[in-house]
KOLMARNU-692999 format. One record per residue (C-alpha): x, y negated, z; residue number from 1; residue in one letter. Coordinates in steps of 0.5 Angstrom, whole numbers, plus 2048, in hexadecimal, padded with zeros to 3 digits. Example, Ala and Ser with C-alpha at 12.3 -4.5 7.8 and 13.67 -1.06 7.14 Angstrom:
KOLMARNU-692999
(rec (819 809 810) 1 "a"),
(rec (81B 802 80E) 2 "s"),
This chain:
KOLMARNU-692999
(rec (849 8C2 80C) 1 "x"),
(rec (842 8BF 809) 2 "x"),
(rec (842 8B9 807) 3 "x"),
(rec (83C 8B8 804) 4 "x"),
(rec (835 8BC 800) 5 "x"),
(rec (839 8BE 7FA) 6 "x"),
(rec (840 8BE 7FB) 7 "x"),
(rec (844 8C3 800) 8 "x"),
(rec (84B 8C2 802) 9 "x"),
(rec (850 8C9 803) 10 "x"),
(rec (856 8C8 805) 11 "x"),
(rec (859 8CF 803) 12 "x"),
(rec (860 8CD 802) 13 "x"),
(rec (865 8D4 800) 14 "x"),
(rec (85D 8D8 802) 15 "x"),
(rec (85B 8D7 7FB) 16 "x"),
(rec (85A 8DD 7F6) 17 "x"),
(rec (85A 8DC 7EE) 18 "x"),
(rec (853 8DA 7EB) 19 "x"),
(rec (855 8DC 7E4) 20 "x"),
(rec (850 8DA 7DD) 21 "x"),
(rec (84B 8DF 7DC) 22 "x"),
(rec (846 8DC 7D8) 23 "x"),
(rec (847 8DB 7CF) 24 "x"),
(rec (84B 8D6 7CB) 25 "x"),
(rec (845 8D1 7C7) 26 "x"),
(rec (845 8D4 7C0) 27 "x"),
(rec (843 8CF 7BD) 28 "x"),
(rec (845 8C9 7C1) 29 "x"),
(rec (841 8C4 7C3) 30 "x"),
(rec (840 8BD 7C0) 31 "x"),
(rec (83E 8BB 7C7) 32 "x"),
(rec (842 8BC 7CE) 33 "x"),
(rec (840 8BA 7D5) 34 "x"),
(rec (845 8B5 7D8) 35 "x"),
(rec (845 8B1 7DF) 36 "x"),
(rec (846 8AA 7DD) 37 "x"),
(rec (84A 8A6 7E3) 38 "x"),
(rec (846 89F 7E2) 39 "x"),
(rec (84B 899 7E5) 40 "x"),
(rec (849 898 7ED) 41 "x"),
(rec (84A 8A1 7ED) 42 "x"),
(rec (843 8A3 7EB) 43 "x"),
(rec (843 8A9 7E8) 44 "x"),
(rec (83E 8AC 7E4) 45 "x"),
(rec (83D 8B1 7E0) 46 "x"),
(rec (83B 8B0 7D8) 47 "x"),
(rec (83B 8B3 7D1) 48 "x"),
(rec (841 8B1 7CD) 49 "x"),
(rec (843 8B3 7C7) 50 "x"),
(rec (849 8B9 7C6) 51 "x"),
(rec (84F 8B7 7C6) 52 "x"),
(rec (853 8B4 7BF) 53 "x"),
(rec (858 8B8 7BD) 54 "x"),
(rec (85E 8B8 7B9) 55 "x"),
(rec (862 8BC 7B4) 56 "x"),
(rec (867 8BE 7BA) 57 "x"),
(rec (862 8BE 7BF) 58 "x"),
(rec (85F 8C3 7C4) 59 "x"),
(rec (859 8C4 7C7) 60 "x"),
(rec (859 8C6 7CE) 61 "x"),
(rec (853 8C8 7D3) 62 "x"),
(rec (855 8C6 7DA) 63 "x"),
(rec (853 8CB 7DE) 64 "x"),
(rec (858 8CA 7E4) 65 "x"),
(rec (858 8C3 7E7) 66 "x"),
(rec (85B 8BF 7ED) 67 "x"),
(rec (85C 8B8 7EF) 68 "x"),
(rec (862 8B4 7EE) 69 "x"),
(rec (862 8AF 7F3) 70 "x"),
(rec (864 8AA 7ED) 71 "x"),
(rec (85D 8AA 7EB) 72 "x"),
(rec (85A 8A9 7F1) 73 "x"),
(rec (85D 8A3 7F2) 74 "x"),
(rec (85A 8A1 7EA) 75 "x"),
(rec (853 8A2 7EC) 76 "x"),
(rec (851 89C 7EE) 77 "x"),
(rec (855 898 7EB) 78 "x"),
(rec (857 89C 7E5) 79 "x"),
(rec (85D 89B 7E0) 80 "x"),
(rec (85E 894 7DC) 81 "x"),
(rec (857 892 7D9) 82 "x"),
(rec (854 897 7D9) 83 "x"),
(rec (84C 897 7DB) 84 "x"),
(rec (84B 89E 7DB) 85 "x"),
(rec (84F 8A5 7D9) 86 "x"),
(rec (850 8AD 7DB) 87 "x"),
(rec (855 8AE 7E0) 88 "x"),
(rec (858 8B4 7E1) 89 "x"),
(rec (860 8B6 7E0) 90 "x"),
(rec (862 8BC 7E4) 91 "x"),
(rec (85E 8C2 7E0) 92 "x"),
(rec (85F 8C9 7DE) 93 "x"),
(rec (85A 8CC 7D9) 94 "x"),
(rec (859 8D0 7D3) 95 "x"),
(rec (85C 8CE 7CC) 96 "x"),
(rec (854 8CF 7C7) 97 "x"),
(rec (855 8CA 7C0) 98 "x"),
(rec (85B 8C8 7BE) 99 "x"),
(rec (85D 8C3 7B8) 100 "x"),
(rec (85F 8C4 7B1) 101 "x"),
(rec (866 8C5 7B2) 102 "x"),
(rec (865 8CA 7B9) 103 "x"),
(rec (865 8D1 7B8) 104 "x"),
(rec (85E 8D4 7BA) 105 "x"),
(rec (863 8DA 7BD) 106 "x"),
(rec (862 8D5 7C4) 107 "x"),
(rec (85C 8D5 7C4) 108 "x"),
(rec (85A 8D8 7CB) 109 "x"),
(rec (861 8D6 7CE) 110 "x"),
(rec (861 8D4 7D4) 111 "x"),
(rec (864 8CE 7D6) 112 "x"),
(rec (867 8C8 7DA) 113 "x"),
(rec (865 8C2 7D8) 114 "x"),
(rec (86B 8BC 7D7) 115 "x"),
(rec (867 8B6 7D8) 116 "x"),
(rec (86D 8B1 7D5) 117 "x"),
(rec (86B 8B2 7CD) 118 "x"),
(rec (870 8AF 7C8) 119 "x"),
(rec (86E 8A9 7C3) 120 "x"),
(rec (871 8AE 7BD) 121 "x"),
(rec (875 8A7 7BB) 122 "x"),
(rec (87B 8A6 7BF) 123 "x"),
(rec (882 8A8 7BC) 124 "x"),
(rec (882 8AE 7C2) 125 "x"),
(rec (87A 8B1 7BF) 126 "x"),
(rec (87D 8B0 7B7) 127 "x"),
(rec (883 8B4 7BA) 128 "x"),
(rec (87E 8BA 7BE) 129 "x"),
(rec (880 8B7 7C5) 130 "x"),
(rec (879 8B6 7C7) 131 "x"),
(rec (87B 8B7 7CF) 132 "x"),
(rec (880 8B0 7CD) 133 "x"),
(rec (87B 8AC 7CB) 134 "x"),
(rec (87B 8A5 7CB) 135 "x"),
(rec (875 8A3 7CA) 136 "x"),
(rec (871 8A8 7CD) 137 "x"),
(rec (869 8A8 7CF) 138 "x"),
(rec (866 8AB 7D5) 139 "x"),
(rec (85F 8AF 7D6) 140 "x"),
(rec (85A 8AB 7D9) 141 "x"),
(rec (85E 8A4 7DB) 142 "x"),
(rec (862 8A1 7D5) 143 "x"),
(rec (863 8A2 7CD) 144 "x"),
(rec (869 8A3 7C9) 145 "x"),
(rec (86C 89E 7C6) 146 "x"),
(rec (86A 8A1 7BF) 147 "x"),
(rec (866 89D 7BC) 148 "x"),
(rec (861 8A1 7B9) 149 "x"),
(rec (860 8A5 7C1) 150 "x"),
(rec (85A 8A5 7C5) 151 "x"),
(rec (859 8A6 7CC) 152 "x"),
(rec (859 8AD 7CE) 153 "x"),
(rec (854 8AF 7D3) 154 "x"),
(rec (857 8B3 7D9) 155 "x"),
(rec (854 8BA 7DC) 156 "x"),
(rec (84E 8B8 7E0) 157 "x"),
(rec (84C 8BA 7D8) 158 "x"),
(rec (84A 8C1 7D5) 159 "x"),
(rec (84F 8C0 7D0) 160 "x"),
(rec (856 8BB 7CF) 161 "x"),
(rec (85A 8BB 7C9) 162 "x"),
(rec (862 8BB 7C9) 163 "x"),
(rec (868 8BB 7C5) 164 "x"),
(rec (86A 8C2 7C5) 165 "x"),
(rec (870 8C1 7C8) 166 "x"),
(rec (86C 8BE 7CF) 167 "x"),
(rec (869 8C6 7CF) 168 "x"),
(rec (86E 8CA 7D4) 169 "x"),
(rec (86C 8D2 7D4) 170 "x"),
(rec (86B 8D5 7DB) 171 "x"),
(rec (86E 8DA 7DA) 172 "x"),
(rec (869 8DD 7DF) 173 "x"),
(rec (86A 8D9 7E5) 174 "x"),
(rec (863 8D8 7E6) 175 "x"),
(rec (863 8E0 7E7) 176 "x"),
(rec (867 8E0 7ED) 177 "x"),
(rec (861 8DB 7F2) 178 "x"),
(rec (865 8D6 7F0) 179 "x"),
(rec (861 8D0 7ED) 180 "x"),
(rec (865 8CE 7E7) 181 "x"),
(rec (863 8C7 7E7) 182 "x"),
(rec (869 8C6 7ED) 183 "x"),
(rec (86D 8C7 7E8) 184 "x"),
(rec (86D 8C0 7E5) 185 "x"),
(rec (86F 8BD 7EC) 186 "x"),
(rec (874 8C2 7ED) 187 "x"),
(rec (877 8C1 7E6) 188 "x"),
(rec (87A 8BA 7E9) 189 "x"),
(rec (87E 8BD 7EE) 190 "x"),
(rec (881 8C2 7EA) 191 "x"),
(rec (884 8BC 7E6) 192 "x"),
(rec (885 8B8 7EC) 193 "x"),
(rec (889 8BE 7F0) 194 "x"),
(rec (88C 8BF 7E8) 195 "x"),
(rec (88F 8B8 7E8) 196 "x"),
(rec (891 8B6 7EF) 197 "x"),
(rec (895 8BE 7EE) 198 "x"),
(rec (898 8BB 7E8) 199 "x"),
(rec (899 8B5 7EA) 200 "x"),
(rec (89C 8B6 7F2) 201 "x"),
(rec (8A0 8BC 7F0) 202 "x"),
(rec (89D 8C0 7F4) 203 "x"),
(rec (896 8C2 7F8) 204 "x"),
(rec (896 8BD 7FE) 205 "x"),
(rec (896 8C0 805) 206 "x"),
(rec (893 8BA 808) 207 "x"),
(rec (88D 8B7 804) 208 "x"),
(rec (888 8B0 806) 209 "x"),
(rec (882 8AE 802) 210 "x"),
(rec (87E 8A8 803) 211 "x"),
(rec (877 8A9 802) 212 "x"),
(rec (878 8B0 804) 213 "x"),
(rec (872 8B2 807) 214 "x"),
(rec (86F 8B0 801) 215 "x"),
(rec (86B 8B4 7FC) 216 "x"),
(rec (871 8B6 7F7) 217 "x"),
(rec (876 8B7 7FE) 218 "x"),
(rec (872 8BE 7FE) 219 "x"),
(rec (875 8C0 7F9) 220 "x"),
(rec (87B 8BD 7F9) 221 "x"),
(rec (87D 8BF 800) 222 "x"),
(rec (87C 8C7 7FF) 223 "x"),
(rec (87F 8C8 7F8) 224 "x"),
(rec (885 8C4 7FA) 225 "x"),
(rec (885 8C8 800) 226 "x"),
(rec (885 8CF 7FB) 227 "x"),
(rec (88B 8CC 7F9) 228 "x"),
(rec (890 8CC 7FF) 229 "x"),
(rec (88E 8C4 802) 230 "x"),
(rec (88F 8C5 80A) 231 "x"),
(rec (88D 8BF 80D) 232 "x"),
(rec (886 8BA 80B) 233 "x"),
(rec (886 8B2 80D) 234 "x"),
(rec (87F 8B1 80C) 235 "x"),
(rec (87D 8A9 80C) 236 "x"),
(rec (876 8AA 80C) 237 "x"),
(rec (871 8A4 80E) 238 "x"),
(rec (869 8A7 811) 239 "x"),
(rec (868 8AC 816) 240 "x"),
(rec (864 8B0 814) 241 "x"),
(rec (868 8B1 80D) 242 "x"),
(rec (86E 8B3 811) 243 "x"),
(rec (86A 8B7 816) 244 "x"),
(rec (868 8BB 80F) 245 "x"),
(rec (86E 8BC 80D) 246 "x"),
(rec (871 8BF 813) 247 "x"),
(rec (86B 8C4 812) 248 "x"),
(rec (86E 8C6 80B) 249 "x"),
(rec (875 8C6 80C) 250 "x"),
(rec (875 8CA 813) 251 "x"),
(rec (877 8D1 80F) 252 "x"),
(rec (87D 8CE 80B) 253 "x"),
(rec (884 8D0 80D) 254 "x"),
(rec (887 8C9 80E) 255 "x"),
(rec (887 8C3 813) 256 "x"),
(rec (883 8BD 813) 257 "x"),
(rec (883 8B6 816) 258 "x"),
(rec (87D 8B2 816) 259 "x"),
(rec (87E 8AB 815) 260 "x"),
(rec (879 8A5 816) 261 "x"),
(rec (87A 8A0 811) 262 "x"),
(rec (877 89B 817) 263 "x"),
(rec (87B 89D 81D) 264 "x"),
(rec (881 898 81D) 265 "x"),
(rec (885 89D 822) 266 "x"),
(rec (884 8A4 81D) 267 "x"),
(rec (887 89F 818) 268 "x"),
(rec (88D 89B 81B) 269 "x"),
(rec (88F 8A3 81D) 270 "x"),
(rec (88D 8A5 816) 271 "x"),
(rec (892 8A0 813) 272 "x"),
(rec (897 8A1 817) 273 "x"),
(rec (897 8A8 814) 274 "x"),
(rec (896 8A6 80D) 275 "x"),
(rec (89C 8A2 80E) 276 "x"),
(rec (8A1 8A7 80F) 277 "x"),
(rec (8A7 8A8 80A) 278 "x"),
(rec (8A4 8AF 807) 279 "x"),
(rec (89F 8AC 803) 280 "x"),
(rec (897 8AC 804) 281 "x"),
(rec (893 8AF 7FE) 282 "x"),
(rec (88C 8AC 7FE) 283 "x"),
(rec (886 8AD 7FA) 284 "x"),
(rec (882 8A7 7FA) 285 "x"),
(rec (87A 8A9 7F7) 286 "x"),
(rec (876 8A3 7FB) 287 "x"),
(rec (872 89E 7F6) 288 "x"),
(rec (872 89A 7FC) 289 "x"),
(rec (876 894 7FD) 290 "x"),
(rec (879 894 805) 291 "x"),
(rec (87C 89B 802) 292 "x"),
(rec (87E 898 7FD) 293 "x"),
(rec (882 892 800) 294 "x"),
(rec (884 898 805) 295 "x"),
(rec (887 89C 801) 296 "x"),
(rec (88C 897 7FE) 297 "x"),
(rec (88E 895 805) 298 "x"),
(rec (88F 89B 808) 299 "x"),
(rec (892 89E 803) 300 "x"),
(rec (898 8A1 804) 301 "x"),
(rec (89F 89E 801) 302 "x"),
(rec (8A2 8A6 7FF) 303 "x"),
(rec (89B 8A8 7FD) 304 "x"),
(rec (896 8A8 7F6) 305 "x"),
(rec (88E 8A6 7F7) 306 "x"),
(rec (88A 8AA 7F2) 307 "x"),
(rec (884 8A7 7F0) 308 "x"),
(rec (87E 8AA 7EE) 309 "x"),
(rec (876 8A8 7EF) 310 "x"),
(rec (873 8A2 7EC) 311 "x"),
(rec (874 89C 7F0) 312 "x"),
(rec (86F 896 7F2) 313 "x"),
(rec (86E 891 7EC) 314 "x"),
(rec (86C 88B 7F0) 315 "x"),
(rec (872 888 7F5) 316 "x"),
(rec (878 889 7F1) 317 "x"),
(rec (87E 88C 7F5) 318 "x"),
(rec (884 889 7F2) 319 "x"),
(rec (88A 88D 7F2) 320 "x"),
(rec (891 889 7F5) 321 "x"),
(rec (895 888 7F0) 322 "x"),
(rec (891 887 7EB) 323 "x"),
(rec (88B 885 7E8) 324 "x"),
(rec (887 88B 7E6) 325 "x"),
(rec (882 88D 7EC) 326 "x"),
(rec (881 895 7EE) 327 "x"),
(rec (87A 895 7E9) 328 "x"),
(rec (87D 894 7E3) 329 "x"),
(rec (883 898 7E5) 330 "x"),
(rec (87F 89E 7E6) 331 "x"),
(rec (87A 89E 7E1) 332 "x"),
(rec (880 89D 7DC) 333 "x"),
(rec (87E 896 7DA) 334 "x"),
(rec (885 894 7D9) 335 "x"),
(rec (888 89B 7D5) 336 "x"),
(rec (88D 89C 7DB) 337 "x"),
(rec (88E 8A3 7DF) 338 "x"),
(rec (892 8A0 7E4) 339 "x"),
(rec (894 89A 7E9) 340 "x"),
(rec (898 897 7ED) 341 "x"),
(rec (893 896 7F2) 342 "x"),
(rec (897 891 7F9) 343 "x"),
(rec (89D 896 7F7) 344 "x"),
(rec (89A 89D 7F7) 345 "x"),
(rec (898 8A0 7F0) 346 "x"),
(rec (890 8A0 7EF) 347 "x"),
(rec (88F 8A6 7EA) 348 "x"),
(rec (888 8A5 7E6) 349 "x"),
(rec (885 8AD 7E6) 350 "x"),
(rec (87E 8AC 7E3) 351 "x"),
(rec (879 8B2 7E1) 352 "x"),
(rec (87A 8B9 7DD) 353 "x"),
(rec (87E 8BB 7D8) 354 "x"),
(rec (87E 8C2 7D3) 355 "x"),
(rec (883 8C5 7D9) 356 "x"),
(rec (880 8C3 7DF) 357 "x"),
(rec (87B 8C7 7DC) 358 "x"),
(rec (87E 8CD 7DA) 359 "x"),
(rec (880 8CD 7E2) 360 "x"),
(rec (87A 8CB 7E5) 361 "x"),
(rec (877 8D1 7E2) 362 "x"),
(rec (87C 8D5 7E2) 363 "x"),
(rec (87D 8D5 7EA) 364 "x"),
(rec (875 8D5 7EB) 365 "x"),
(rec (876 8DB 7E7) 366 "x"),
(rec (87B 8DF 7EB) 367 "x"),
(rec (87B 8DB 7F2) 368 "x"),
(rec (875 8DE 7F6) 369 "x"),
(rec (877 8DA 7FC) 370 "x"),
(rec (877 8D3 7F9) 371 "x"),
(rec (870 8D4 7F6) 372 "x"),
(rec (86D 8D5 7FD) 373 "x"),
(rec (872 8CF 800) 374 "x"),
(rec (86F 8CB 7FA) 375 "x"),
(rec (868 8CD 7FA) 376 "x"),
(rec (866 8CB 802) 377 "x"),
(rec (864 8C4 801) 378 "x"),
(rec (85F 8C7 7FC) 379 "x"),
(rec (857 8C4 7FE) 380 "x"),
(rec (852 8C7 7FA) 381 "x"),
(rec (84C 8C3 7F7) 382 "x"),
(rec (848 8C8 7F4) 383 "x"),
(rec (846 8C7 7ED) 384 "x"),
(rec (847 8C3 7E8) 385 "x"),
(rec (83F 8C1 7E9) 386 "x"),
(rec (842 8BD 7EF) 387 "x"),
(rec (846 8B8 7EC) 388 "x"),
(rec (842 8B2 7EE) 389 "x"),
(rec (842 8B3 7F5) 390 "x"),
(rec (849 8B5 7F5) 391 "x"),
(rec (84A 8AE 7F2) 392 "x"),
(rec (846 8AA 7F6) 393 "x"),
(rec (84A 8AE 7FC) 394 "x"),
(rec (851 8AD 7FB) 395 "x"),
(rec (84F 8A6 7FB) 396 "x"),
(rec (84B 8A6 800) 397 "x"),
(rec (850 8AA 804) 398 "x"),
(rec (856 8A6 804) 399 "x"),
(rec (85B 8A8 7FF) 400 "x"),
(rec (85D 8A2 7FC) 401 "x"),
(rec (863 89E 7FD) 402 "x"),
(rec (861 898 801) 403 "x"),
(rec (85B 89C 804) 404 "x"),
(rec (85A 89E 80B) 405 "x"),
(rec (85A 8A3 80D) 406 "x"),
(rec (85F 8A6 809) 407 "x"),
(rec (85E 8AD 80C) 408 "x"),
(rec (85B 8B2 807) 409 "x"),
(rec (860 8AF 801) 410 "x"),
(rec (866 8B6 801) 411 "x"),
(rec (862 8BB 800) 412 "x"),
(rec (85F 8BD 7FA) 413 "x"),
(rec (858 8BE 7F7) 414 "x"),
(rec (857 8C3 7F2) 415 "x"),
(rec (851 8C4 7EE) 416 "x"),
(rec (84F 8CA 7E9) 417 "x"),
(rec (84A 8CA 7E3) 418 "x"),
(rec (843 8CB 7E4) 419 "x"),
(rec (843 8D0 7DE) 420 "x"),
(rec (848 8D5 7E2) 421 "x"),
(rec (843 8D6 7E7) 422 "x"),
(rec (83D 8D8 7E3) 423 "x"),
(rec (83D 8E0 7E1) 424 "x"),
């Protein structure tokens, strides 16, 4: 698909085979690095910036793998708090080439999936080694830590990036296996998702709805779930085309689905009669957006658990009955409760990646062939990284964020690779 005189979109999905680094680690480093700076109003341009700042413990990573979290689409335009300008780019995958005074050089040249949550070091659960609990993390590219002494990191639509050690997850060669390894960001959320409403339901549910589920992280959520023995899918979706892409995704996959529009009042009236049945209904709500949200609640079922994952619109507050605490500062953790009662079901927080789910992720991409070709058909390829303006400007231009029309292009997931791995 052309789009315009630079930029060419490939949907490759499953088709794509490794590109693999050939090109040398910069010995020595350069003082001075290419960025592409989002200005706020979503123009992208690219600049030289300085290198990285780094700390004792942390690593340099070269991004060389990296595709587009639907959540920095939404942040393009009107960025993160205050912010005049950043460097977005959250979900990436690249070589480690420096490393901080504490690191030893013997991971130099390890490849490695970027953690984009990075920890304040203040904490009680950073001064006890649990980096992946801490409690007042930064995140690249959107917000600092609530260290003081911290700075905004920039994201991977850069040369190089800067992390904490513990946010560089070894491959272990998945980049090998025409996986493109980046995907194993996104997927490491389902992995704890599936994990959590596992423990927390005893069992692995046979029947599964999702709110938001023709959105960008159900096309991860729906097949690796399925892997794990779910048989029935209620996917309550809003946008056609959205659910249209997502038929295309999950046709090849061993379970049945029922597609449900989120604004037909008779698929709903039908939908709540079966929610409402005395086996329970466990649900996974990952909409940000505020009818869902409001729905969620009220269909829910009286036997059944709400799982909660995604980051919720900020603007209107959804206020949970019962209570005077609403669905965004639940989710985002603001009130330090993992659980609530929400109109008589419980609602469960289930929030980003921990050291386990991802010890799992790689573990299954690893060794699961077949869910690697599930996890990879939304894969559009954007060339090089050479092209990250334009990418930009046409994830804007083309509907992708929330509020915005035509809402089509949004699940499938824009992949870029850097411009040195295609030059002998």
């Amino acid at each position: 698909m052309k789009t315009t005189s630079k930029l060419e979109l490939t949907p490759i999905g499953s088709d794509y085979k490794s590109i693999l680094p050939k090109h040398q680690i910069p010995d020595p480093l350069p003082e001075i690095m290419k960025a592409w700076i989002t200005y706020k109003g979503g123009k992208t341009v690219l600049e030289e910036v300085p290198l990285p700042k780094m700390l004792p413990d942390d690593v340099l990573v070269e991004p060389l793998w990296i595709s587009i979290c639907a959540s920095d689409a939404n942040k393009f335009v009107d960025l993160t708090g205050d912010l005049k300008k950043t460097v977005f780019g959250h979900e990436f995958a690249g070589r480690i080439v420096g490393v901080g005074e504490n690191v030893n050089k013997a991971l130099i040249g390890q490849t490695v999936v970027g953690e984009e949550h990075y920890p304040c070091l203040q904490c009680s659960s950073c001064l006890e080694g649990k980096f992946d609990r801490c409690q007042k993390e930064g995140f690249l590219g959107w917000y600092k830590s609530g260290n003081p002494k911290d700075w905004l990191r920039n994201g991977a639509f850069a040369e190089f990036v800067s992390v904490h050690q513990s946010c560089a997850k070894p491959t272990q060669g998945i980049e090998k296996f025409n996986f493109f390894p980046s995907f194993a960001e996104p997927l490491g959320n389902t992995v704890k998702m599936e994990r959590i409403v596992s423990e927390k339901s005893g069992r692995v549910p046979e029947t599964l709805a999702i709110w938001g589920g023709c959105g960008a992280q159900a096309l991860y959520m729906v097949p690796y779930f399925a892997s794990k023995g779910v048989k029935n899918f209620v996917l309550i979706y809003r946008g056609k085309p959205a659910m249209m892409y997502m038929k295309r995704c999950v046709m090849d996959l061993d379970a049945n689905f029922y597609f449900v529009n989120s604004d037909d009042q008779q698929q709903l009236n039908r939908l709540k009669e079966e929610l409402g049945q005395e086996g329970g209904f466990v649900s996974v709500e990952l909409t940000g957006q505020e009818k869902l949200q409001k729905m969620v609640i009220e269909y829910a079922s009286p036997k059944g658990k709400i799982f909660y994952y995604g980051l919720p619109q900020s603007g209107k507050k959804v206020m949970i009955p019962g209570t005077n605490i609403d669905i965004y500062t639940f989710v985002t953790g603001r009130v330090a409760m993992e659980e609530l009662n929400l109109n008589g079901v419980k609602g469960i927080r289930v929030m980003g990646r921990d050291n386990e789910s991802w010890k799992e992720t790689i573990e299954a991409l690893k060794t699961d062939g077949q869910l690697r070709k599930e996890i990879m058909k939304p894969l559009v390829m954007a060339g090089t990284t050479e092209n990250m303006g334009d990418l930009v400007e046409y994830l804007i231009n083309s509907g992708v964020r929330y509020k915005q029309e035509p809402y089509g292009p949004r699940p499938a997931k824009f992949a870029v690779v850097s411009e040195k791995m295609m030059k002998k």
